[in-house]
N, C-alpha and C positions, 0 to 999 in steps of 0.2 A: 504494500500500500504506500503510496505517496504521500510523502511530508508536506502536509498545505502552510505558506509561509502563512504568519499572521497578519500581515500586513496585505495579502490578496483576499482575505475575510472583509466581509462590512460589517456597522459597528453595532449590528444586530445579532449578526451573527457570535461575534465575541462575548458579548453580553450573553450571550445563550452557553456557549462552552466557560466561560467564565460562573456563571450559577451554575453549570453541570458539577465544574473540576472540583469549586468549591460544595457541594454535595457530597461528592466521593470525599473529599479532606476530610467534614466532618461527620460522617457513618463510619471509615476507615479507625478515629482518633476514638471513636464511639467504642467501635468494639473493639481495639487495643484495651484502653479504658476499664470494661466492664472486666474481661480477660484481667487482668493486674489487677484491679479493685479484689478481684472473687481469689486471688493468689493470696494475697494480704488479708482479707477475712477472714476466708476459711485457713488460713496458717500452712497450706502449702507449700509456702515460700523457705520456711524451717526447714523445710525436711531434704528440698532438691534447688539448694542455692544456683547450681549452673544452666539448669533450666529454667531458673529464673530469670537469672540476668541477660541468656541467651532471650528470651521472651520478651524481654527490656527492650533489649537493642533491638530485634526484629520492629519493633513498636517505633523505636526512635528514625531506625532508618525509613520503613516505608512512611513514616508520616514527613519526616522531609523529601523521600521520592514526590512523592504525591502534592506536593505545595508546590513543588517547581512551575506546573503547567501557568496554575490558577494566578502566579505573580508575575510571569511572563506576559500574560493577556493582559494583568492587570496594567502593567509598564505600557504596554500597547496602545490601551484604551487611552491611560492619561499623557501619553504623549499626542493620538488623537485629538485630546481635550485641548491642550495646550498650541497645537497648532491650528484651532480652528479661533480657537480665544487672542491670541496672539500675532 
């Protein structure tokens, strides 16, 4: 599949991927979240600290995979802004 640059979107279009990416960011953060909450409650966490921490990071990294898109558009959008303002 083909890379669509952002800048050959219109700013309807971005605005649409833009609430999509930011949806997946916070369902993704969601149930990271619930996952590590329910590790720390139920005391899980005692008992298999490398699974924990590998659990952690799995958490930290895809939730910064997953912001990259949504800050991209967003740079996008307000450079849009700024050149139509400007």
């Amino acid at each position: 599949m083909a890379k669509v640059e952002l800048s050959e979107l219109s700013t309807e279009e971005l605005q649409a991927k833009l609430k999509a990416g930011k949806t997946i960011q916070r369902t993704v953060i969601g149930i990271f979240a619930i996952i590590i909450l329910a590790w720390i409650i139920l005391g899980y966490w005692l008992t298999n600290i490398p699974v924990f921490i590998s659990t952690v990071a799995v958490a930290v990294g895809t939730t910064v995979s997953v912001s990259v898109a949504p800050r991209e558009i967003a740079a996008e959008l307000q450079k849009r802004n700024q050149d139509t303002s400007g």
